[in-house]
N, C-alpha and C positions, 0 to 999 in steps of 0.2 A: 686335494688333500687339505684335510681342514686344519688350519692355526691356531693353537692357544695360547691366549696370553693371562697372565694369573697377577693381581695386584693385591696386594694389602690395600687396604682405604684408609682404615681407621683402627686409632686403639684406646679401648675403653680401660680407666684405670683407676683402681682406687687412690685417691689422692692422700689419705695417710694410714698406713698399717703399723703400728708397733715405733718402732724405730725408721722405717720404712718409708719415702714418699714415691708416688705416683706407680704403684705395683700393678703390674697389666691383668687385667679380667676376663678380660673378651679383645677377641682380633674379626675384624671385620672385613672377609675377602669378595674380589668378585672375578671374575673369569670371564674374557669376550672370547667366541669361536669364530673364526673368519673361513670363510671358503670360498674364492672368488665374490659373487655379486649377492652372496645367503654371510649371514650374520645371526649371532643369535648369545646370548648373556645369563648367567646365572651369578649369584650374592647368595651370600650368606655369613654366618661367623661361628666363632669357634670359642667353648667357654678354654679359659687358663686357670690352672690352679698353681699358686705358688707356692713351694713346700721351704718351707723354714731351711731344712739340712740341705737343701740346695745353695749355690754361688747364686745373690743378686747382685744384677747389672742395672745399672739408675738408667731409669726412662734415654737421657740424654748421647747413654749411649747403646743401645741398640742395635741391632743392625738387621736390615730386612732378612737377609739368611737364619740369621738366630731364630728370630722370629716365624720364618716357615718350620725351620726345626721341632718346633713345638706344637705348631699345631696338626702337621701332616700325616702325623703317625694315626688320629681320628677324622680327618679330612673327606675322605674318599673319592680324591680325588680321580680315579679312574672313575667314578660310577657318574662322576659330575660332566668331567669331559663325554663318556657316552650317551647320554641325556644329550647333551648340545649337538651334538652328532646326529641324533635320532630329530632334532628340532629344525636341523639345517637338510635335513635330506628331504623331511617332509616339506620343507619351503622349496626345495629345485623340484620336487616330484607330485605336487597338489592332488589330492582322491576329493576336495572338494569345489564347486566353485558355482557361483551365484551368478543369476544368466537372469534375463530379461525375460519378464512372460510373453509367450510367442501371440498375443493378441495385441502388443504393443504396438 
């Protein structure tokens, strides 16, 4: 059964808006899949837009959940996890493999 693990990296953020510092932009995630001795990884990131008639929370405080809150509604994350799935099957299951030419 394969494992995923899902991490925020990084966040990219405009350091002054308005009245405003360090407003997030971009959230940068990555995803390891684990299945015994097959492994396999996808990154990428997620734009944020910050709407004024929304509550802002200062950089400082944060919180990793807040922060999936926002981007996973555009994520896709099921299509991510099945991809890594489809990458680890093809590493237990090879249709390819490089061999010695038999005059050797």
């Amino acid at each position: 059964m394969t494992e995923f693990t899902w991490k925020i990296e990084q966040l990219m953020v405009e350091l002054s808006r308005s009245d405003l510092e360090k407003v997030v932009v971009k959230v940068v995630w990555h995803c390891f899949a684990t299945d015994g001795e097959y492994s396999a990884s996808a990154s990428g990131f997620v734009p944020v837009e910050y709407l004024t008639e929304q509550p802002f929370t200062p950089f400082e405080d944060l919180t990793e959940p807040q922060v999936w809150e926002w981007i996973e509604p555009t994520l896709g994350k099921q299509k991510i996890e099945q991809g890594l799935e489809s990458a680890i099957y093809a590493q237990a299951h090879p249709q390819f493999q490089y061999l010695q030419a038999p005059w050797e």
